[in-house]
N, CA, C and O atoms as a CHARMM CRD file, in Angstrom:
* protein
*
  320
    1    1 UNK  N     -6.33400 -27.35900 -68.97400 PROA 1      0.00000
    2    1 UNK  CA    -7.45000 -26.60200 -68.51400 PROA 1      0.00000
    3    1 UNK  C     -6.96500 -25.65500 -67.41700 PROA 1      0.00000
    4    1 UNK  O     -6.03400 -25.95800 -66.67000 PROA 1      0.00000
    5    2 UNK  N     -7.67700 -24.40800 -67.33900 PROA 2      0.00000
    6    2 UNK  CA    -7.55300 -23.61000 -66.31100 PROA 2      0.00000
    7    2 UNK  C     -8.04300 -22.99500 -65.69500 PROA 2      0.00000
    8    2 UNK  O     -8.47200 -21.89100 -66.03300 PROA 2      0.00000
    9    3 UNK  N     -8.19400 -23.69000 -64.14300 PROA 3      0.00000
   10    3 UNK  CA    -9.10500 -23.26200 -63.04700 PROA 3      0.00000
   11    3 UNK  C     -8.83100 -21.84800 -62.75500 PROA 3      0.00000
   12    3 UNK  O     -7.68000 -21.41700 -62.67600 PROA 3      0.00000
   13    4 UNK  N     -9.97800 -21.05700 -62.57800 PROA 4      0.00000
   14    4 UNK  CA   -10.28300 -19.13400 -61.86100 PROA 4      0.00000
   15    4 UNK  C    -10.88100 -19.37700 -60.72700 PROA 4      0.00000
   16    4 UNK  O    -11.83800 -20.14900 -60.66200 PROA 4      0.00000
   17    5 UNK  N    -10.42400 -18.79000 -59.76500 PROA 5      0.00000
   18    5 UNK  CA   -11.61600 -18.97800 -58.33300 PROA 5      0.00000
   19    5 UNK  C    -11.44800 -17.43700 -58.15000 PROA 5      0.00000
   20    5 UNK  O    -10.40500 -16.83800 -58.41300 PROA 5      0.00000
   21    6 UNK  N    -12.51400 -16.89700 -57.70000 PROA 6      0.00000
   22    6 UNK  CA   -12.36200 -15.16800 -56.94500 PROA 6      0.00000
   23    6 UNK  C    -12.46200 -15.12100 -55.80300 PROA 6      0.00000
   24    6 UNK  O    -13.47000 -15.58300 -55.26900 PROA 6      0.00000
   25    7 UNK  N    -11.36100 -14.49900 -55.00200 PROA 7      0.00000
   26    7 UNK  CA   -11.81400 -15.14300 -53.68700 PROA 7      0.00000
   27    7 UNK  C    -12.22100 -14.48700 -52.85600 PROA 7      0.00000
   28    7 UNK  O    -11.99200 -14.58600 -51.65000 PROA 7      0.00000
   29    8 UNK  N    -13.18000 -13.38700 -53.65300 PROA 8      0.00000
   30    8 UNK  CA   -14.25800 -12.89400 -52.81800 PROA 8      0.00000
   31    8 UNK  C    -15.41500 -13.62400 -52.70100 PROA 8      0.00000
   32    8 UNK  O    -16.01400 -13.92900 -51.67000 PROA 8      0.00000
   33    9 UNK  N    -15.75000 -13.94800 -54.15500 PROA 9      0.00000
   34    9 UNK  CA   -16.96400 -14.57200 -53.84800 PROA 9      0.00000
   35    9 UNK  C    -17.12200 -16.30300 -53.80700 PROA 9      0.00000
   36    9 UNK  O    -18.12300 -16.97400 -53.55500 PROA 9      0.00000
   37   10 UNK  N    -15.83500 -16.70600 -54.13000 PROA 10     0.00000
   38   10 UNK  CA   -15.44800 -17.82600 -53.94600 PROA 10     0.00000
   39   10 UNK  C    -16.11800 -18.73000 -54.77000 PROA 10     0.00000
   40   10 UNK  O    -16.74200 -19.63200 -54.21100 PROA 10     0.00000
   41   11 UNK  N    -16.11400 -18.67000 -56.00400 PROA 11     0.00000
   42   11 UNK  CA   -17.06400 -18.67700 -57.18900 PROA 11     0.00000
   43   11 UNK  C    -16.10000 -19.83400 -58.09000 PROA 11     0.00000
   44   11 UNK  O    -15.25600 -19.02000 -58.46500 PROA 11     0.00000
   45   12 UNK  N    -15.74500 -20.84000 -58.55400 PROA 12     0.00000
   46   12 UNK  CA   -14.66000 -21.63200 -59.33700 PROA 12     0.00000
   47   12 UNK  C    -15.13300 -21.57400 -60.90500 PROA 12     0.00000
   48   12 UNK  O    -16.26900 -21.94700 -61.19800 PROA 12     0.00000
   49   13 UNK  N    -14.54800 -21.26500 -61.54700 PROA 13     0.00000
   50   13 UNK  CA   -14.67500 -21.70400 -62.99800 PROA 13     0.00000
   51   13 UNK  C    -13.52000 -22.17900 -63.98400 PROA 13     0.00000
   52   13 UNK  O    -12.38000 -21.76800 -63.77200 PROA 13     0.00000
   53   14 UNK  N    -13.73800 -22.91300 -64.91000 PROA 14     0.00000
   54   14 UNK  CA   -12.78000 -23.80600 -65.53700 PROA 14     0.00000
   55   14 UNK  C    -13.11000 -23.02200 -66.81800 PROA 14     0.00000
   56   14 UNK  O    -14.21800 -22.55200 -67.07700 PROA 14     0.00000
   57   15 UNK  N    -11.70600 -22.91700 -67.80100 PROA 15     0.00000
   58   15 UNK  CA   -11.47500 -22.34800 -69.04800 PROA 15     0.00000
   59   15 UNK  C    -11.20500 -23.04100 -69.96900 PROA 15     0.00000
   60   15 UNK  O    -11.51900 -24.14100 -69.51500 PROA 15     0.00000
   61   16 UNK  N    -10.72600 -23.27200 -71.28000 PROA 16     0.00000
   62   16 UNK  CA   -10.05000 -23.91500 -71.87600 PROA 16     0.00000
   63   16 UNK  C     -8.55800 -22.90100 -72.29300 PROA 16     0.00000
   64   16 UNK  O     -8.65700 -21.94800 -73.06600 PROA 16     0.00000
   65   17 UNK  N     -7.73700 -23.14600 -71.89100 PROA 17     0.00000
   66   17 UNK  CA    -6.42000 -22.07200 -72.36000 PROA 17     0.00000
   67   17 UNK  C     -6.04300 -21.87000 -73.53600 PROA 17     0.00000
   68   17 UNK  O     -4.98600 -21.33800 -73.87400 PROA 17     0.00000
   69   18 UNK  N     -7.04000 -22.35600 -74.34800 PROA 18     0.00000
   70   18 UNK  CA    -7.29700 -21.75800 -75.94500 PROA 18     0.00000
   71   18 UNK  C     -8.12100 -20.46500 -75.87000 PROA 18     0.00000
   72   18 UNK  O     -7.74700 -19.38000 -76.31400 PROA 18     0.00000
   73   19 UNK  N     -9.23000 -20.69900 -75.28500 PROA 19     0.00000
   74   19 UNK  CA   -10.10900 -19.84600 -75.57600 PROA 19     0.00000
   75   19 UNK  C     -9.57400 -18.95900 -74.51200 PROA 19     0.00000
   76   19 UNK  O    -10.33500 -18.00100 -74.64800 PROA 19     0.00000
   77   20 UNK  N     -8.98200 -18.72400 -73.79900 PROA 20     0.00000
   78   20 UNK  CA    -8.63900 -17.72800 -72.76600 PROA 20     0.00000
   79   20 UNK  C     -7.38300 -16.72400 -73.33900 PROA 20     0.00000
   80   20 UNK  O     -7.18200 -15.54400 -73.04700 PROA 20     0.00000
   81   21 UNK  N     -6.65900 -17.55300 -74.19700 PROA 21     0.00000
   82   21 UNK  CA    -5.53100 -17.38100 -75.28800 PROA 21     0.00000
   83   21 UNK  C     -6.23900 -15.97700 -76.57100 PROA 21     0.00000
   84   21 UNK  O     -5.74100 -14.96200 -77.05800 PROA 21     0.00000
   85   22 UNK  N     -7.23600 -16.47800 -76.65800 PROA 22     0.00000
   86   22 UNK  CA    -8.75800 -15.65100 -77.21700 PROA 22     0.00000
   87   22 UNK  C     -9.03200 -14.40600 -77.07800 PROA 22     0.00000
   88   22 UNK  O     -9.15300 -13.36600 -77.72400 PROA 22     0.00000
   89   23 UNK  N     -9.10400 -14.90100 -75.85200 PROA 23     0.00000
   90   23 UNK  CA    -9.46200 -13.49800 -74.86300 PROA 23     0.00000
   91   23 UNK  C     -8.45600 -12.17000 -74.86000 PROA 23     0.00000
   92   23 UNK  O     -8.41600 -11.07300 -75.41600 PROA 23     0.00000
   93   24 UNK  N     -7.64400 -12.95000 -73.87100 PROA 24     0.00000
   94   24 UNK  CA    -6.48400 -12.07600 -73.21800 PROA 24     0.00000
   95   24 UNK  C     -5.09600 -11.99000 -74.11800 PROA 24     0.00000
   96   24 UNK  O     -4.16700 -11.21100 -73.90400 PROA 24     0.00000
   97   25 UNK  N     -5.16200 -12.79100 -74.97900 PROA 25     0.00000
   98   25 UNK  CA    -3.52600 -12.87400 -75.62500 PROA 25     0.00000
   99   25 UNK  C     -3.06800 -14.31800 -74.97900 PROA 25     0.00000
  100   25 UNK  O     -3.63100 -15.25900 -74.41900 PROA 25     0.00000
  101   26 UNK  N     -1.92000 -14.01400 -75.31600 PROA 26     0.00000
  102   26 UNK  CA    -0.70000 -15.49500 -74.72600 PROA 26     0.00000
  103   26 UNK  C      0.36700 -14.64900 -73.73200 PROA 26     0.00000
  104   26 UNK  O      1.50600 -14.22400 -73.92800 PROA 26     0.00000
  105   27 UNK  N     -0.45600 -14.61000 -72.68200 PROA 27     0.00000
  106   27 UNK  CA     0.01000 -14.11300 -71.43000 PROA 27     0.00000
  107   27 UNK  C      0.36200 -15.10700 -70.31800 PROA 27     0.00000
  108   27 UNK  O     -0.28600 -16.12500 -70.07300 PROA 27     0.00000
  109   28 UNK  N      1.71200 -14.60600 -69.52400 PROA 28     0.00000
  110   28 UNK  CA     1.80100 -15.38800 -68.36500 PROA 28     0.00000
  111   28 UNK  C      0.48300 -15.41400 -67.51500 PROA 28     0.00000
  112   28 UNK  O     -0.40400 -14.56400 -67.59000 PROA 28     0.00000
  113   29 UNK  N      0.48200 -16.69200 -66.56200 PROA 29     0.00000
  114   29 UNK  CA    -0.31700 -16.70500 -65.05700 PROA 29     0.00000
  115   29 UNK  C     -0.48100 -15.97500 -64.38400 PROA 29     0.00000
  116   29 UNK  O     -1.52600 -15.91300 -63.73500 PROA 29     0.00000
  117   30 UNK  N      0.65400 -14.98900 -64.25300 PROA 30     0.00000
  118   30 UNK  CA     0.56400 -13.69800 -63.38000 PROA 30     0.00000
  119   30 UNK  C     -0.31700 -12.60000 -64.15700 PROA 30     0.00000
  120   30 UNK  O     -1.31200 -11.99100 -63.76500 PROA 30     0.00000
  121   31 UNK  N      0.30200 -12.54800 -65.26600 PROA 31     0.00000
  122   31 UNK  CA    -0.57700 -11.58000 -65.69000 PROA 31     0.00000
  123   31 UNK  C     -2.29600 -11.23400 -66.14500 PROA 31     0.00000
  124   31 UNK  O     -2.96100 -10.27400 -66.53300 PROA 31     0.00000
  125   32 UNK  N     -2.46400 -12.51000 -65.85300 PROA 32     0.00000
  126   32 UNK  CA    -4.10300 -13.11500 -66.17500 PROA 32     0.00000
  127   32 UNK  C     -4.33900 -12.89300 -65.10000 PROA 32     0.00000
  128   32 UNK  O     -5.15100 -12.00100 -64.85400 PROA 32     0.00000
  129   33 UNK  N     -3.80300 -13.52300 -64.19100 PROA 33     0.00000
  130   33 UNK  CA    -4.27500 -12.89500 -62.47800 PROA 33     0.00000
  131   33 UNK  C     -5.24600 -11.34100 -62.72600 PROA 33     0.00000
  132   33 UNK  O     -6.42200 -11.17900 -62.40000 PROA 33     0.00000
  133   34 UNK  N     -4.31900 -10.31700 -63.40400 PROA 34     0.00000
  134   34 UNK  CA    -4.32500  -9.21000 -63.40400 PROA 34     0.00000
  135   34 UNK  C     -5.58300  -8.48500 -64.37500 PROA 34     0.00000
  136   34 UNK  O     -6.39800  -7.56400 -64.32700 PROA 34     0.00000
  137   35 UNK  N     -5.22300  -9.34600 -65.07700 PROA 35     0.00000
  138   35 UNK  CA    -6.01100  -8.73000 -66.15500 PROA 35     0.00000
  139   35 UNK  C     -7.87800  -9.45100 -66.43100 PROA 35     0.00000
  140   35 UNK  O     -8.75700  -8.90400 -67.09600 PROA 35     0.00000
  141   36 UNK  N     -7.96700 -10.55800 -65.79800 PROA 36     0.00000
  142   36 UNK  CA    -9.46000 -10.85100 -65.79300 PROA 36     0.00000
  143   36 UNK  C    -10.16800 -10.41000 -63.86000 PROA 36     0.00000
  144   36 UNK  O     -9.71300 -10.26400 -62.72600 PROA 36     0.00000
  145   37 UNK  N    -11.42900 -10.37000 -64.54500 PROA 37     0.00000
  146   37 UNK  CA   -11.95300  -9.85400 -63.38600 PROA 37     0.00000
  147   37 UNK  C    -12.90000 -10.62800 -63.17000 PROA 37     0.00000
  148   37 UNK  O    -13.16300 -11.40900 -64.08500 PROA 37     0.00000
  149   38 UNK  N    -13.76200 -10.69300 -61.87300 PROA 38     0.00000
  150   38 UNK  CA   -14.99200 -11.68700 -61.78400 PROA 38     0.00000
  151   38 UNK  C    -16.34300 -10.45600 -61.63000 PROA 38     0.00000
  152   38 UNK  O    -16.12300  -9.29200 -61.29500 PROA 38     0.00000
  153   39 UNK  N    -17.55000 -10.93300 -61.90800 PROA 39     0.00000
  154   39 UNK  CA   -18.75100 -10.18600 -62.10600 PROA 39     0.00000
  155   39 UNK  C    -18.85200  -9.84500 -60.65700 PROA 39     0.00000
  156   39 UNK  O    -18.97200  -8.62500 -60.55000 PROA 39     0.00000
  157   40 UNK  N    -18.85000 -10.49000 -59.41900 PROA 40     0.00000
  158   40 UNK  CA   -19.44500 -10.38200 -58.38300 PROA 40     0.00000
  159   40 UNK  C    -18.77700  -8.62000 -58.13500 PROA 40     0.00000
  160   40 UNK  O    -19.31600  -7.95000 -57.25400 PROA 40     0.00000
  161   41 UNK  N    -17.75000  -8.06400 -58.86700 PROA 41     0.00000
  162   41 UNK  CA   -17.52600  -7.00400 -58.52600 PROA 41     0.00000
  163   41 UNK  C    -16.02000  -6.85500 -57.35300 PROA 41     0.00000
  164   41 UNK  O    -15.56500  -5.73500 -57.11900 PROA 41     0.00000
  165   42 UNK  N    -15.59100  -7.72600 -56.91700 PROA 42     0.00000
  166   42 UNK  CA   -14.43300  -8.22700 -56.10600 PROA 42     0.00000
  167   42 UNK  C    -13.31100  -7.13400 -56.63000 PROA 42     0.00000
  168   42 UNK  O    -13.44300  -6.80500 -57.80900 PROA 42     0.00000
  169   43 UNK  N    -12.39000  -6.62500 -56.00900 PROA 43     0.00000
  170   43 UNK  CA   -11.25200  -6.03400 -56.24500 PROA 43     0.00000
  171   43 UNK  C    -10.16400  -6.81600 -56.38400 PROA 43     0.00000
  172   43 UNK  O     -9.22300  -6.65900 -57.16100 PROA 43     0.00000
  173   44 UNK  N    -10.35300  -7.71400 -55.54700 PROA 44     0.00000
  174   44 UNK  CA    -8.94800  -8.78300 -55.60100 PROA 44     0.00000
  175   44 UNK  C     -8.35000  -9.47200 -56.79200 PROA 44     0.00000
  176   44 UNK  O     -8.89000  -9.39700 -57.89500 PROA 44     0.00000
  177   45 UNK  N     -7.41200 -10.04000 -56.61700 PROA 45     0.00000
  178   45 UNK  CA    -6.95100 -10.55100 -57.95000 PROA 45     0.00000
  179   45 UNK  C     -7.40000 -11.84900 -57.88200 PROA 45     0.00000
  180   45 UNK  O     -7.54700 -12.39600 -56.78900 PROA 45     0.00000
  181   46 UNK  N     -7.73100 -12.63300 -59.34300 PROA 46     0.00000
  182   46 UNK  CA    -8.15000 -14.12600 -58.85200 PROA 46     0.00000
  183   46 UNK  C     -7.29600 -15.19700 -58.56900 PROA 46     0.00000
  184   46 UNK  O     -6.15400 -14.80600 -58.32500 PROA 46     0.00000
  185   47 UNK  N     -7.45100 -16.47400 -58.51100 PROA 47     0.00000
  186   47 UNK  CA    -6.44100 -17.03100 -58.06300 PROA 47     0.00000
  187   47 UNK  C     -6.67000 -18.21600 -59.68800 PROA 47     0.00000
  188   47 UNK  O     -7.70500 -18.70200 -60.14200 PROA 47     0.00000
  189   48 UNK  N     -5.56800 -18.30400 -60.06400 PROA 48     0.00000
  190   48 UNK  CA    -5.45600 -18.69400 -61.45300 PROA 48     0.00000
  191   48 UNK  C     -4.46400 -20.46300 -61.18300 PROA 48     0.00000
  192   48 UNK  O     -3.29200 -20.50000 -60.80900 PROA 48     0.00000
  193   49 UNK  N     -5.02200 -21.28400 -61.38500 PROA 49     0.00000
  194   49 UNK  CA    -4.34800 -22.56000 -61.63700 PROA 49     0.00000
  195   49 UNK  C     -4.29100 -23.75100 -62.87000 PROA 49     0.00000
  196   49 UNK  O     -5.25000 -23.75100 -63.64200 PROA 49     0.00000
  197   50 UNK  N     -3.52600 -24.47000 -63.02600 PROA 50     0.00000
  198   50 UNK  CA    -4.04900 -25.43500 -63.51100 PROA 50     0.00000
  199   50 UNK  C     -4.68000 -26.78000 -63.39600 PROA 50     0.00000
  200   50 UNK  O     -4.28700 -27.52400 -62.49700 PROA 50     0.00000
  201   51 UNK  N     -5.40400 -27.07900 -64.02600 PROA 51     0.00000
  202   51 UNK  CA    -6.21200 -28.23300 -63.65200 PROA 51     0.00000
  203   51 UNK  C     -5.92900 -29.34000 -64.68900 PROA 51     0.00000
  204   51 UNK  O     -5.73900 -29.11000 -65.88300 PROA 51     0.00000
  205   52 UNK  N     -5.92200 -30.23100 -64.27500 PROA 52     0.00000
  206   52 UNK  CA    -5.64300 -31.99200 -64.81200 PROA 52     0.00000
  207   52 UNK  C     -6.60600 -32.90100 -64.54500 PROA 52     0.00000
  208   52 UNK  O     -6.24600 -33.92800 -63.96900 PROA 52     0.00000
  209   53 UNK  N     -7.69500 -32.77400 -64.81300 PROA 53     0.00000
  210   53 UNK  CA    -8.30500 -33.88500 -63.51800 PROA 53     0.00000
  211   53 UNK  C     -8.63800 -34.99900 -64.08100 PROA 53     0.00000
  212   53 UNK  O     -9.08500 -35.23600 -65.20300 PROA 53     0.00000
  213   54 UNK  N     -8.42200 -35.55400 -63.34600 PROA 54     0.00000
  214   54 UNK  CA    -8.54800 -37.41700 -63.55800 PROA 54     0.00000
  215   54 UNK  C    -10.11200 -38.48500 -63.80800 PROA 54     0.00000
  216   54 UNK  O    -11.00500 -38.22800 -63.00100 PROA 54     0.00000
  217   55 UNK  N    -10.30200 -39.16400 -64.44000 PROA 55     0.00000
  218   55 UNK  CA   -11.59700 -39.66600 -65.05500 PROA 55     0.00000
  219   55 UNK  C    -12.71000 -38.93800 -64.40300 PROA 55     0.00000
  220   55 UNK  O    -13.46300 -38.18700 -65.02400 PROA 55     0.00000
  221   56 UNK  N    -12.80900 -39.21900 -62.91800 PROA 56     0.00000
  222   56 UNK  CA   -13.89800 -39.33600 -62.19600 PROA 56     0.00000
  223   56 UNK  C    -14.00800 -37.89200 -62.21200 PROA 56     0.00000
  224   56 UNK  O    -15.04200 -37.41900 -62.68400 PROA 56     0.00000
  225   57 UNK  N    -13.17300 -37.16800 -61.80600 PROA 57     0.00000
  226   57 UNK  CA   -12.92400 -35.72400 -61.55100 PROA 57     0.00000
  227   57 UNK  C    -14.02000 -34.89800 -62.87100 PROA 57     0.00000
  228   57 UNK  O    -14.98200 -34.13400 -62.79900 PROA 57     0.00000
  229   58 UNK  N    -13.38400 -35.43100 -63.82700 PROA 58     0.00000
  230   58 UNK  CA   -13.44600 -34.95100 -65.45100 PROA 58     0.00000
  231   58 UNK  C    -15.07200 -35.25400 -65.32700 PROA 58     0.00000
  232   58 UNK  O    -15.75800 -34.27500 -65.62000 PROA 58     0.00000
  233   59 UNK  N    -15.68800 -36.25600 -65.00500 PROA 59     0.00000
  234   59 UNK  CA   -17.40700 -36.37900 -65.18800 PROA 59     0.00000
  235   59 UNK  C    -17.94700 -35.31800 -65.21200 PROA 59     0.00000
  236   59 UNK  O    -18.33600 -34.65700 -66.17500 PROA 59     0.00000
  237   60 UNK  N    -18.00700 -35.02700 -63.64100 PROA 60     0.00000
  238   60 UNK  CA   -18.78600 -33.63500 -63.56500 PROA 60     0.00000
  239   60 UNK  C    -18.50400 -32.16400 -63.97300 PROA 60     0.00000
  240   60 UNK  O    -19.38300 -31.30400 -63.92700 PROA 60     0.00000
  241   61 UNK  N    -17.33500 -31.93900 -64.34400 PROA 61     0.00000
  242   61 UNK  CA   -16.51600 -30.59600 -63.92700 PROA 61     0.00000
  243   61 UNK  C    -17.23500 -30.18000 -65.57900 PROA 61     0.00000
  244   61 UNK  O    -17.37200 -30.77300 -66.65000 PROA 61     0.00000
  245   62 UNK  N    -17.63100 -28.55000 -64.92000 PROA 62     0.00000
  246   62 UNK  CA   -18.23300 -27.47600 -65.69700 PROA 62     0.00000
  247   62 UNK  C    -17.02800 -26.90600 -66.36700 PROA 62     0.00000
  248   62 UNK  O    -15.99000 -26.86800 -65.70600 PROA 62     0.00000
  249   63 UNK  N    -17.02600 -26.51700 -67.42700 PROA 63     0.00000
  250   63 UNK  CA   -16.17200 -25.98200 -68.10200 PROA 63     0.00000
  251   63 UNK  C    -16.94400 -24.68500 -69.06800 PROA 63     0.00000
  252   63 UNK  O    -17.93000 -24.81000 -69.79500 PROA 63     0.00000
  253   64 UNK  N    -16.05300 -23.30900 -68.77300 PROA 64     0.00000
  254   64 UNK  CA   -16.76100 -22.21400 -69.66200 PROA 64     0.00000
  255   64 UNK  C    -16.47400 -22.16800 -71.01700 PROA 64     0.00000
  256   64 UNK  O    -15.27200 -22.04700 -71.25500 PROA 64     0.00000
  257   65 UNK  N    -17.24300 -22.23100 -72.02300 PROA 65     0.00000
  258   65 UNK  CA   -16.82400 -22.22500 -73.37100 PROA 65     0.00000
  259   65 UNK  C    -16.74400 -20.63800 -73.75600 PROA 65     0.00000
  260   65 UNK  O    -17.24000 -19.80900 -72.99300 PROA 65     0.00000
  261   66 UNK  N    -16.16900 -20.28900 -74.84300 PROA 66     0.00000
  262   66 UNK  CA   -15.83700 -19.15700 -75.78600 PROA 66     0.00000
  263   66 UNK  C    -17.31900 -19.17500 -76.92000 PROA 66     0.00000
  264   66 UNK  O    -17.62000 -20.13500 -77.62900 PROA 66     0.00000
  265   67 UNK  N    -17.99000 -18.01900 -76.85000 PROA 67     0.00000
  266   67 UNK  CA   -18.43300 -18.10300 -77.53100 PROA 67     0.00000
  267   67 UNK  C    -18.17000 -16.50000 -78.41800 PROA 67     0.00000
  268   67 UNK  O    -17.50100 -15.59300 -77.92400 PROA 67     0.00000
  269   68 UNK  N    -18.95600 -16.39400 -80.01500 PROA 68     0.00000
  270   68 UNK  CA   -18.62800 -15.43600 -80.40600 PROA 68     0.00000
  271   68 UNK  C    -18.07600 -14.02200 -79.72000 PROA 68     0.00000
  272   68 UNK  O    -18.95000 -13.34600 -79.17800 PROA 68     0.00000
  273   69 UNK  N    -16.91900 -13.58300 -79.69400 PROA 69     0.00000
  274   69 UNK  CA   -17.08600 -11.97600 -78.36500 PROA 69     0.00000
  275   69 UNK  C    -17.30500 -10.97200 -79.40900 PROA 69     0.00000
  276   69 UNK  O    -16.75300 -10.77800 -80.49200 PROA 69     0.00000
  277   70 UNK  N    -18.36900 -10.32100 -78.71800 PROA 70     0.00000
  278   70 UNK  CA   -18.45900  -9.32100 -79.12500 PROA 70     0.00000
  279   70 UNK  C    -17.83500  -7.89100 -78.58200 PROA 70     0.00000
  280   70 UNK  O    -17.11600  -7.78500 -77.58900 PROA 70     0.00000
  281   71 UNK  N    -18.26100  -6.81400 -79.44300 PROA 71     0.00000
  282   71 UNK  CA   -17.23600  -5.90400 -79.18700 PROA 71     0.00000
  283   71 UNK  C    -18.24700  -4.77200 -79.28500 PROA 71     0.00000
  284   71 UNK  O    -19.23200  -4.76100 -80.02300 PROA 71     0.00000
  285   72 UNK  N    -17.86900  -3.83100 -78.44400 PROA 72     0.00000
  286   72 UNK  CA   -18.74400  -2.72300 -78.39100 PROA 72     0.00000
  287   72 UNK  C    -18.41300  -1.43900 -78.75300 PROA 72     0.00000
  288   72 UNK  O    -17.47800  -0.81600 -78.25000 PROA 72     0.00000
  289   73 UNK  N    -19.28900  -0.94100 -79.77400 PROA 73     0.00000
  290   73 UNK  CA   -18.93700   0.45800 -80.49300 PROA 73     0.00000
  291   73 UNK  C    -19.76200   1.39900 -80.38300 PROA 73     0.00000
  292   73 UNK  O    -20.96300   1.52500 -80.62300 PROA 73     0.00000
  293   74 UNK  N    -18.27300   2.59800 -79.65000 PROA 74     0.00000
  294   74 UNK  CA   -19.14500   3.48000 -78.83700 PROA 74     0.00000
  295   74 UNK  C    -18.69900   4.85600 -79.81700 PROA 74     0.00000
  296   74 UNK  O    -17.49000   4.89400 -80.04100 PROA 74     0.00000
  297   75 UNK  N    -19.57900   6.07600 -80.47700 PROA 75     0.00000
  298   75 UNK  CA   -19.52000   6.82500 -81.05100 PROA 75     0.00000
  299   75 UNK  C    -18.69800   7.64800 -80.47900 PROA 75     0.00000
  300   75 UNK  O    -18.58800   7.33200 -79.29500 PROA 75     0.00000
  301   76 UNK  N    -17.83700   8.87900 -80.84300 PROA 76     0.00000
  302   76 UNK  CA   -17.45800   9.90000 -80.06300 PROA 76     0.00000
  303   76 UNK  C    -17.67100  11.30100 -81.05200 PROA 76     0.00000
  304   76 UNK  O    -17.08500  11.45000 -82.12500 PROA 76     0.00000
  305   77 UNK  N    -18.29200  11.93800 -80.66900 PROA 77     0.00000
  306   77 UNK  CA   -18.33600  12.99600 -81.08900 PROA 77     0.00000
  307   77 UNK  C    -17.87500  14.25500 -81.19600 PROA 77     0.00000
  308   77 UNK  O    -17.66800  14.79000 -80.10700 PROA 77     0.00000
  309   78 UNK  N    -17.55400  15.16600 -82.53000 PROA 78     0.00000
  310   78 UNK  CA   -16.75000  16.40300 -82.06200 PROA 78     0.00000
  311   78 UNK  C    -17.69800  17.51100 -82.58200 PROA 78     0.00000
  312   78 UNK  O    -18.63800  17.33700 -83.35700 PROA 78     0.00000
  313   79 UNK  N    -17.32500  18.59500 -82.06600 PROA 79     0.00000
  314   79 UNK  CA   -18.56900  19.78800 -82.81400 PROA 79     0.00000
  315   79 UNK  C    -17.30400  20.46500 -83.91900 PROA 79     0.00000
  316   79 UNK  O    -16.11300  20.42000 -83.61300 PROA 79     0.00000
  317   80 UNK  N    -17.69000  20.93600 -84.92200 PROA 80     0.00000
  318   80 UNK  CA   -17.07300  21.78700 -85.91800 PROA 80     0.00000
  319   80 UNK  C    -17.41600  23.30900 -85.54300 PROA 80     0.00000
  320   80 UNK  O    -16.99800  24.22800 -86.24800 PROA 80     0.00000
């Protein structure tokens, strides 16, 4: 699993490194740093780890799922 914190807004979320694999490709740590962003709008880079956590840990912990992504199609137009 892999913990995102932004540390602007100091916000934690947990991934599955499949579905992040999904996302971004099969990219290093550093470069995920780089390449995901958080909503709050933050400039900074996030802080990217991994997580293991142990029974008790594992109870509560939120985890973001993948769901269908969609993709957005934007027209461009030319005049003749």
């Amino acid at each position: 699993m892999t913990g995102i914190r932004c540390p602007s807004c100091k916000k934690p979320n947990n991934y599955s490194p499949a579905d992040l694999i999904a996302v971004v490709g099969d990219v290093e740590v550093d470069e995920l740093m780089r390449r995901m962003k958080c909503g709050c709008g933050g400039s900074h880079f996030l802080d990217v780890t991994t997580v293991i956590p142990s029974g008790p840990e594992a109870v509560g912990l939120k985890i973001g799922r993948l769901v269908p992504i969609k993709v957005k199609r934007v027209p461009v137009w030319k005049d003749d």
